[in-house]
C-alpha positions as CSV (number, residue, x, y, z in Angstrom):
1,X,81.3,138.7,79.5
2,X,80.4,137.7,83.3
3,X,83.8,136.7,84.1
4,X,85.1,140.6,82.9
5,X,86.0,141.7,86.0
6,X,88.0,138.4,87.0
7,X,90.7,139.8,89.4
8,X,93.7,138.8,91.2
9,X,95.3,139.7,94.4
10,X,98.9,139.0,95.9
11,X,98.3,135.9,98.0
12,X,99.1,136.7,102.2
13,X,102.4,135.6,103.6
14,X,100.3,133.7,105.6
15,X,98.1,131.7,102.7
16,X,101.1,130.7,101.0
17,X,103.0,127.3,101.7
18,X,106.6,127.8,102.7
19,X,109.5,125.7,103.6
20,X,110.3,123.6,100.7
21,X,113.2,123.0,98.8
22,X,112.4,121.8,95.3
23,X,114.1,118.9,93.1
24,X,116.4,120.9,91.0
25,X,115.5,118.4,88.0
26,X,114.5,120.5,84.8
27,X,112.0,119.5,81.9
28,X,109.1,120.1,80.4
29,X,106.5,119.5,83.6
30,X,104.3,121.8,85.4
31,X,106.6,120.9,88.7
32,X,102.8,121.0,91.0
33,X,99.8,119.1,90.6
34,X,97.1,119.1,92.8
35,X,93.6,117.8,93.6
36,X,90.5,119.3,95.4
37,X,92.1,118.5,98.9
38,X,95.9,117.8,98.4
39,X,99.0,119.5,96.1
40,X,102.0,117.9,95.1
41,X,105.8,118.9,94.5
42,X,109.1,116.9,93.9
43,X,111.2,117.7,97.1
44,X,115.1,117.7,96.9
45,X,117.0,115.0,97.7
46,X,118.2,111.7,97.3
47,X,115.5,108.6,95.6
48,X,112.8,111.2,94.4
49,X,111.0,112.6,97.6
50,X,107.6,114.2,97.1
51,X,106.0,116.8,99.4
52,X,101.9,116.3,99.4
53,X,101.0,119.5,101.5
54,X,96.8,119.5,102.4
55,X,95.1,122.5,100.5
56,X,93.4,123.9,103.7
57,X,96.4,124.3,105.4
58,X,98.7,126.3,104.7
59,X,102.1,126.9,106.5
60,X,106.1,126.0,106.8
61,X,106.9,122.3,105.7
62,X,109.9,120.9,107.2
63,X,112.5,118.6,106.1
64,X,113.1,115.8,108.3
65,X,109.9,116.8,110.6
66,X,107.1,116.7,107.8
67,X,105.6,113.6,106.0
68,X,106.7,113.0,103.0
69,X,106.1,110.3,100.0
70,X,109.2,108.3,98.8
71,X,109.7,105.4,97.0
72,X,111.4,106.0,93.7
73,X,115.3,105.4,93.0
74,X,115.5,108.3,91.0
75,X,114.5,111.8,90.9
76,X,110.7,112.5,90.5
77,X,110.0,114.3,87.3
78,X,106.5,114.8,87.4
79,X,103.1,113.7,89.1
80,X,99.0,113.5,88.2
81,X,96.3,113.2,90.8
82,X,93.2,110.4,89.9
83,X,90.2,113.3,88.8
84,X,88.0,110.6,90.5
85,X,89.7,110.0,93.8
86,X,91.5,113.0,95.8
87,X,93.9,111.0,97.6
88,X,95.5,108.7,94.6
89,X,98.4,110.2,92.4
90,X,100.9,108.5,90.2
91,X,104.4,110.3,90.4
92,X,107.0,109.4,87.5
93,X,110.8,108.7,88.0
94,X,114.0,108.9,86.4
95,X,114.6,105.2,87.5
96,X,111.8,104.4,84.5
97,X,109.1,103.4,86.7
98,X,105.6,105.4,87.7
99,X,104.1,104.4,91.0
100,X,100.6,105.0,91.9
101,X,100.3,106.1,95.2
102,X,97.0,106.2,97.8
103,X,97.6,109.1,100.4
104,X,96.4,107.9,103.5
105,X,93.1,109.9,105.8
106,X,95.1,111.2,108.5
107,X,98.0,113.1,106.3
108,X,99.6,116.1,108.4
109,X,102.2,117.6,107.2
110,X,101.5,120.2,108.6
111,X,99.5,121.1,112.0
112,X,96.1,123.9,112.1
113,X,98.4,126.9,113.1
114,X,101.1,126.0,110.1
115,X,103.7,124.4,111.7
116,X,105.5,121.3,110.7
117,X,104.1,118.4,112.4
118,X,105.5,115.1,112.9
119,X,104.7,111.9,111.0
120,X,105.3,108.8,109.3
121,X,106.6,109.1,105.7
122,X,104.7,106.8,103.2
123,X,106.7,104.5,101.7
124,X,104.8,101.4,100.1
125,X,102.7,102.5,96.6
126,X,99.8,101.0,95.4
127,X,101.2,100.1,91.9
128,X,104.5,100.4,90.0
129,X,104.1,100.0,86.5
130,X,107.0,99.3,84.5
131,X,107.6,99.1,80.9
132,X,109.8,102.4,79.4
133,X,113.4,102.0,78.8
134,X,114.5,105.0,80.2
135,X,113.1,107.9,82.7
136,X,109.3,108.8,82.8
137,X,108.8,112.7,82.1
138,X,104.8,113.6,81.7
139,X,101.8,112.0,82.9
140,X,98.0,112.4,82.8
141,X,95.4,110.5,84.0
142,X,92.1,110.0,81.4
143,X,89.6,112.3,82.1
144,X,86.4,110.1,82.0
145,X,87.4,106.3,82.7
146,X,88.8,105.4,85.7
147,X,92.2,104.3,86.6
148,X,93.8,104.9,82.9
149,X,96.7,106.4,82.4
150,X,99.4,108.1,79.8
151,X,102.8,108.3,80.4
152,X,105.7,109.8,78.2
153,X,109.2,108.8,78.1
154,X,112.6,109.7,77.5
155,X,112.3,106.2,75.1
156,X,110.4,108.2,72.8
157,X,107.0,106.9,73.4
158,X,103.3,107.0,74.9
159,X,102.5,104.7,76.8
160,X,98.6,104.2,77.8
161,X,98.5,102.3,81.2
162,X,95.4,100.2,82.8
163,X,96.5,100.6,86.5
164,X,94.1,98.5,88.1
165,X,95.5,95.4,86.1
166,X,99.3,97.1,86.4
167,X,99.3,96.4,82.5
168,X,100.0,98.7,79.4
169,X,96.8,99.3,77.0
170,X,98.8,100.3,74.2
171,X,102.4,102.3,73.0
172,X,102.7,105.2,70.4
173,X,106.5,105.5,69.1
174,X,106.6,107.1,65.9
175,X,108.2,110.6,67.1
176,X,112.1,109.7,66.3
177,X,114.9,110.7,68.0
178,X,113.1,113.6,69.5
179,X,111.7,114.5,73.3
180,X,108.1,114.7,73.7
181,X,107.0,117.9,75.6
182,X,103.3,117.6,76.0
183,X,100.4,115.2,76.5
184,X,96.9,116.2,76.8
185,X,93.6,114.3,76.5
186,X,90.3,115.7,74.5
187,X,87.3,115.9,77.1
188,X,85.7,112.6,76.1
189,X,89.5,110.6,76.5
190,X,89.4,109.4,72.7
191,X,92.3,111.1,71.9
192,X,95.4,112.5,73.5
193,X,97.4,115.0,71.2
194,X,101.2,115.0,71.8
195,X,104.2,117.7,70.6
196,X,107.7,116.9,70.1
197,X,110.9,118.2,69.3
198,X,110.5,117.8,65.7
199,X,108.0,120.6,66.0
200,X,105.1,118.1,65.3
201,X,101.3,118.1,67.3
202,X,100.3,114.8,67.0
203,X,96.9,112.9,67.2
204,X,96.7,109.5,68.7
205,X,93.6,107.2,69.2
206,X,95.2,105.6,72.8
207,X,93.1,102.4,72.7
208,X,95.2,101.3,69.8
209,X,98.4,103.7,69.5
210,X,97.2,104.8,66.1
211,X,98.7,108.2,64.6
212,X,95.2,109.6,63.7
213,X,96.2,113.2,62.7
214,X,99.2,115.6,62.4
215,X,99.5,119.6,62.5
216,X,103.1,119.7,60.7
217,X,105.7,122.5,62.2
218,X,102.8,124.4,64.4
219,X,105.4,126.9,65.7
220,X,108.4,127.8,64.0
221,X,110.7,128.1,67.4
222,X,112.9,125.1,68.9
223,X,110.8,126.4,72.4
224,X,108.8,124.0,73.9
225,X,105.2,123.7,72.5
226,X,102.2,123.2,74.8
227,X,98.6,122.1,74.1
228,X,95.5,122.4,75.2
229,X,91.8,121.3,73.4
230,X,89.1,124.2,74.2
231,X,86.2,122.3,74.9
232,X,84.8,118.7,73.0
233,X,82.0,120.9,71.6
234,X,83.9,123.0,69.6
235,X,86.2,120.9,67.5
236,X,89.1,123.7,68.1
237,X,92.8,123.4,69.7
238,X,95.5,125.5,70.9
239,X,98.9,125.4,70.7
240,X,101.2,128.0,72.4
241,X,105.1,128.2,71.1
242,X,107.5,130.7,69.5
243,X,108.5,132.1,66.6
244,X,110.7,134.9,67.1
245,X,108.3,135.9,69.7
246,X,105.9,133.9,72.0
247,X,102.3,132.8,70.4
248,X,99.4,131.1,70.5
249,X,97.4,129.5,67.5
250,X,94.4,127.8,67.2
251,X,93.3,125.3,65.0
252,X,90.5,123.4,63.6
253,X,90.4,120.1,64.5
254,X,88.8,119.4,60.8
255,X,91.2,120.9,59.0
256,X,94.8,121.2,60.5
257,X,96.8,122.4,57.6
258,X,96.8,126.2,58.7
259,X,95.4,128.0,62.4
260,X,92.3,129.8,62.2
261,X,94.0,132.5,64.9
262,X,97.2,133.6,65.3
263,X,98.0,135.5,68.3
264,X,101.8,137.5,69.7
265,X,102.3,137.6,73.2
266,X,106.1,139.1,74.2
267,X,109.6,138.0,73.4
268,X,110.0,136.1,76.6
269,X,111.9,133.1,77.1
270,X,110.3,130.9,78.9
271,X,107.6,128.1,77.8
272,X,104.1,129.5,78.1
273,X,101.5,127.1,80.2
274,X,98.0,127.4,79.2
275,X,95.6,126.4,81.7
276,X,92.0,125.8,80.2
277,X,89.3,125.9,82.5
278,X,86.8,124.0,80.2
279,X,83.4,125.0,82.2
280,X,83.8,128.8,81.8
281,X,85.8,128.4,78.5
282,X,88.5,130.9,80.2
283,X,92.1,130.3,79.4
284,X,94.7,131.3,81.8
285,X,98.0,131.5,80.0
286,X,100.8,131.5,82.7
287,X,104.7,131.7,80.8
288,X,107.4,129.6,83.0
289,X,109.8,132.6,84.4
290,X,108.0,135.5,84.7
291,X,105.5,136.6,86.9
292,X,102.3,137.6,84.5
293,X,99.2,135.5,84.1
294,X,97.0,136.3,81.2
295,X,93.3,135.9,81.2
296,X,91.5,135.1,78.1
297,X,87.7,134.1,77.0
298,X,87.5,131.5,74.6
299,X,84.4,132.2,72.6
300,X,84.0,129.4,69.3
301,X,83.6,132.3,66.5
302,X,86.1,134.8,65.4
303,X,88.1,136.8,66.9
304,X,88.1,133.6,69.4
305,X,89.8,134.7,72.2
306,X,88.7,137.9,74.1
307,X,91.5,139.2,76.8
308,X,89.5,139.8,80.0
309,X,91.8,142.2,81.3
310,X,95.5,143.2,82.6
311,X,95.5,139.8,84.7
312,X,98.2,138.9,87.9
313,X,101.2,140.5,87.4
314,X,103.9,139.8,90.2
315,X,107.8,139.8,90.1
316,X,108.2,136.8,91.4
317,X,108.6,134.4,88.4
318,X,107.2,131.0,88.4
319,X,108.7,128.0,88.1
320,X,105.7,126.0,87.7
321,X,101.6,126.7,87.8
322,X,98.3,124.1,87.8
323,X,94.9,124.4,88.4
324,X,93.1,123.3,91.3
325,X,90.0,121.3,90.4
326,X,86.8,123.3,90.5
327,X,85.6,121.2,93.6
328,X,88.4,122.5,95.6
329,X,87.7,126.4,95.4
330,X,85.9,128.9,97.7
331,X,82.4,128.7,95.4
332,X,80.6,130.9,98.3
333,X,83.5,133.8,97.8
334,X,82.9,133.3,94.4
335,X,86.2,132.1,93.9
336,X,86.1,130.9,89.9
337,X,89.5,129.4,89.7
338,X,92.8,128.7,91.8
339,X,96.0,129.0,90.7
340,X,98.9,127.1,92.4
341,X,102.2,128.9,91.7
342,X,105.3,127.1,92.4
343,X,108.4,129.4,92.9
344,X,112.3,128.9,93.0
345,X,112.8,130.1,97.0
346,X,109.6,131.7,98.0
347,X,107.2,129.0,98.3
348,X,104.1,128.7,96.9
349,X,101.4,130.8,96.3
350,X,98.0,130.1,95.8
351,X,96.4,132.8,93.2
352,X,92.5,132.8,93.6
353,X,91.1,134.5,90.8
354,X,87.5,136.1,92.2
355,X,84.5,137.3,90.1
356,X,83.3,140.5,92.5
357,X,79.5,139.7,93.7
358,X,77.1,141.8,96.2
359,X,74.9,139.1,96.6
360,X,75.8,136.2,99.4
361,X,73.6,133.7,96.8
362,X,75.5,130.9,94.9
363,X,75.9,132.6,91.9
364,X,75.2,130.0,89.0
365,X,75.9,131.9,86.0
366,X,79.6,132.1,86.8
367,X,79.4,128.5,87.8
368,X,78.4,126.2,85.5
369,X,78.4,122.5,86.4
370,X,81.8,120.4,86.4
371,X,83.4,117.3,86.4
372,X,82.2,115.2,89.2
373,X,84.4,112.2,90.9
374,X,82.1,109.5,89.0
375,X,84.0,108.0,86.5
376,X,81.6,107.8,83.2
377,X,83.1,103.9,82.5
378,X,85.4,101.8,83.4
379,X,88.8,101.3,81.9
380,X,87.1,97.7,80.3
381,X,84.6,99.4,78.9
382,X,86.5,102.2,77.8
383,X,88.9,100.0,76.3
384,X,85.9,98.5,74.2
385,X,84.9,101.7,72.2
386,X,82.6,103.3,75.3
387,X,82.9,107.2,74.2
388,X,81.2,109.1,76.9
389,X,81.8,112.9,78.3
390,X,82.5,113.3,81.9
391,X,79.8,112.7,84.5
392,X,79.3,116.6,86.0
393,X,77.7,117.5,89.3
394,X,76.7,121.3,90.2
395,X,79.1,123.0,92.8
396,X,76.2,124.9,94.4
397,X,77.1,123.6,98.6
398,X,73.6,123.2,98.8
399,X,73.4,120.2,96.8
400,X,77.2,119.1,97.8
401,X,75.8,115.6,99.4
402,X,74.0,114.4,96.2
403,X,76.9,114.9,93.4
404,X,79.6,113.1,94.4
405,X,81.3,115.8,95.6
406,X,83.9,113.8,97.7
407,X,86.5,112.9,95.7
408,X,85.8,109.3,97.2
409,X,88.7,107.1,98.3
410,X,88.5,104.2,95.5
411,X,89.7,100.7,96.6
412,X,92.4,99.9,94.2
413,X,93.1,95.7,93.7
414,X,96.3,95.4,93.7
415,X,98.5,91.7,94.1
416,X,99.7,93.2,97.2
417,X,96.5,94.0,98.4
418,X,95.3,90.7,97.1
419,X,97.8,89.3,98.6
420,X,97.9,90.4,102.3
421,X,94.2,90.0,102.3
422,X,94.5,86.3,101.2
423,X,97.5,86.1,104.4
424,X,95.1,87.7,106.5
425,X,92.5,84.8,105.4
426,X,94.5,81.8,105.7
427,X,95.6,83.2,109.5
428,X,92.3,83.4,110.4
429,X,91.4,79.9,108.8
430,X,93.9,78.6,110.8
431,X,92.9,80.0,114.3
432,X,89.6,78.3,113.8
433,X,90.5,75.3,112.5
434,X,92.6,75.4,115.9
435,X,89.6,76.4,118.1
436,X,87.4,73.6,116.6
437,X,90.3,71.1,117.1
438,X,90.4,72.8,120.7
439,X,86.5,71.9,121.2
440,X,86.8,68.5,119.9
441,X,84.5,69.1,116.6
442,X,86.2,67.6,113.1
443,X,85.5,70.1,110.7
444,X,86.8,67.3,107.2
């Protein structure tokens, strides 16, 4: 394999982003999301505070000094960034509400040498969308139509959202009396598998809210189960969970009644995260509370997943980890994934996993193309049966200016938006209409 000799290092004091004091809220979220140009973490304190720290500079955030995003009532449980637009994220709340939020150009947080830097907090969201009963816990945007949404709640359902209109597309409830603890989307967006306390994975088409499949009791354990779907091409899934000891299994989509791999890690506690990079097939599989992050290959024939090697170990556990999108990494330092690791009092660190090259040239076997910020349809068309995989561009710098590389600042229409353009309109009507009465002309 090229990626073999993936390695690690500690993050520098000095890379790492320092100074915040997390929500102390607990569940089943990563607890960091980020984008190509912006991270995000629930801050502590009162109405759900968020801390959106820039990716390019790193440094000491500052409570009371540093921007920050608030809005919410309650206590922010957990946030998605747009895959099309760098800048837009939807946080979910405790008060039952998710707000979609547009981070403005000039966001400083912090200053070029690190230190906290005054500014305005941002207070008015785009969108609110309301519609569960009780507090919002997961959310994820669709991977190839833009601006839709799923949402799970403490209500006991999925909810799929059309943010533009502000309007639900459809609601999956059949899961009980029992707390959802993951949500993912397949590539293509036609299906978002969910697990549940009742030790369930379950299949849902999201246009309608249809169960379409089930894998019954995938881990023995009460643990939290994650998911994850390796690739569209390959028809397989993985589910991480415990039985006596923390595993992973795969599965084939076609036939669900047994995995096709079934893998021990350790006897660990915590809830194992994998992170799927879906260009270079590697899974990183990070466990909640300790400090080890595994690397594995996922090849699509048996023995299906190939451990690269020892990994990142550290002894400072995590709380939380994501994945920065590819567009965001170092492609020149032949940086092949990023790593953002979200600890109880030490900040967070930024783990950039590096293939070793002697050549300065982009190196395009180690980077395939990936998801570009072009949405392949709209939510309508979407909505309507359009089944497309995600629009891709190549990450070579060269060509950065033709492939949408941006992460482009979409113009959501909102009614407020609507709104205060219309009040902007009818002022201006009226200053003219003035001026022409001024100069004598009848305008009837």
């Amino acid at each position: 394999s090229k990626y073999r000799h993936v390695f690690c290092d500690s993050p520098k004091p000095e890379h790492c982003y320092t100074g915040i004091r997390l929500s102390t809220v607990t569940g089943d979220q990563q607890y960091i999301k980020a984008s190509a140009k912006y991270y995000a973490v629930a801050l502590f304190g009162g109405g759900g505070p968020i801390h959106i720290g820039r990716l390019d500079r790193p440094g000491r955030f500052e409570s009371g000094t540093s921007q920050i995003v608030e809005g919410h009532t309650g206590s922010v449980l957990d946030m998605d960034f747009n895959p099309f637009d760098d800048s837009m994220f939807a946080s979910a709340s405790e008060d039952t509400t998710i707000k979609i939020w547009g981070i403005p150009e000039d966001w400083e947080p912090t200053d070029e040498k690190g230190l906290a830097k005054k500014g305005d907090n941002l207070t008015e969201s785009l969108v609110d969308l309301v519609g569960h009963r009780k507090k919002v816990q997961l959310l994820r945007f669709h991977p190839t139509a833009s601006n839709v949404l799923a949402s799970t709640s403490a209500d006991y359902t999925v909810k799929t959202w059309d943010i533009e209109k502000g309007e639900e597309i459809s609601t999956f409830g059949d899961f009980g009396d029992n707390l959802i603890q993951d949500v993912v989307w397949n590539k293509r967006g036609d299906v978002y598998a969910t697990s549940c306390k009742d030790k369930n994975v379950r299949f849902t088409d999201p246009r309608t809210g249809a169960l379409t499949s089930m894998i019954e009791k995938a881990h023995d354990g009460l643990k939290s189960v994650k998911l994850s779907f390796l690739g569209e091409e390959t028809g397989k899934f993985l589910t991480t969970g415990t039985s006596r000891s923390r595993e992973i299994k795969i599965w084939d989509l076609k036939n669900l009644s047994e995995p096709i791999m079934t893998e021990k890690i350790d006897t660990a506690s915590g809830a194992l995260l994998p992170l799927f990079d879906h260009d270079s097939n590697i899974l990183y599989l990070c466990g909640k509370g300790d400090g080890i992050i595994r690397p594995y290959e996922f090849e699509d024939k048996a023995p299906y997943l190939h451990k690269l090697n020892d990994g990142f170990r550290s002894t400072t556990p995590a709380k939380g980890l994501c994945l920065v999108p590819k567009r965001g990494l170092n492609i020149m330092g032949c940086e092949t994934a990023r790593i953002l690791k979200v600890t109880n009092n030490a900040g967070i660190h930024p783990l950039s996993w590096t293939v070793p090259r002697k050549s300065d040239a982009f190196q395009d076997d180690i980077f395939p193309d990936c998801p570009s910020t072009i949405p392949a349809h709209t939510a309508d068309e979407w909505k309507d049966g359009s089944s497309k995989v995600p629009n891709t561009m190549s990450l070579n710098p060269a060509l950065a200016s033709k492939n949408g590389a941006g992460g482009k600042k979409s113009k959501l229409k909102t009614v407020a938006s609507v709104s205060a353009e219309l009040k902007d309109a009818q002022n201006r009507i009226k200053y003219l209409e003035e001026l022409l009465q001024s100069s004598g002309i009848s305008y009837d």
